[in-house]
C-alpha positions, 0 to 999 in steps of 0.5 A: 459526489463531489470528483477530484481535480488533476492535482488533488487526485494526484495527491490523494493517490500518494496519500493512500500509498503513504498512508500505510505507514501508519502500521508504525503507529496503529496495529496493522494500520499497513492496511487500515490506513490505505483502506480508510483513505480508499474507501473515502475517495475511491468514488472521486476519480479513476486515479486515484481508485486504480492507485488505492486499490493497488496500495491496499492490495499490497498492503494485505499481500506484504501482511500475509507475506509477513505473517508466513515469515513470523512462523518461519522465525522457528528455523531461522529464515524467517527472522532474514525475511522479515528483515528484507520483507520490511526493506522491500515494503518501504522502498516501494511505497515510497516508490509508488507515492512518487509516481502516483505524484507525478501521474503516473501508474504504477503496479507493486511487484509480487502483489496479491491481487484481491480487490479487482 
């Protein structure tokens, strides 16, 4: 096994972060994609495991968030949560994959934490 160095480890963690928006191309790929990318690496680093795992706890907590707001859809309100939902998601990847660049640590706000 081979451990990364600062740098890598770094753009590794952004990886993971952004890696969840291949849920554009690949269905749920939101997930598939941080947990790929983590699974590979999460041994190479303290860094970067702390960051994929926090990426992939997101991921699944904003799925499910997304799945109570698609049955919401029947009374309306589900349609403006999908829609903030996707806003919200977007921003803090982004957010969380510039941190991560810079070295710093960072926790999503309303994350299901699930991988501890």
């Amino acid at each position: 096994m081979q451990f990364l160095n600062g740098k890598e480890e770094r753009m590794w963690a952004m990886i993971v972060h952004l890696s969840a928006f291949l849920g554009f191309i690949v269905p749920f790929g939101n997930v598939l994609g941080p947990l790929i990318v983590w699974l590979i690496k999460r041994e190479e680093g303290a860094f970067f495991y702390e960051h994929g795992k926090e990426a992939l706890n997101f991921s699944i907590s904003v799925t499910i968030y997304a799945a109570i707001s698609t049955l919401l859809i029947i009374i309306f309100i589900g349609a403006l949560l999908l829609g903030a939902l996707f806003i919200f998601w977007a921003i803090f990847v982004i957010i969380a994959a510039v941190k991560a660049n810079e070295g710093k640590e960072f926790r999503y706000p309303l994350t299901l934490r699930f991988i501890k």
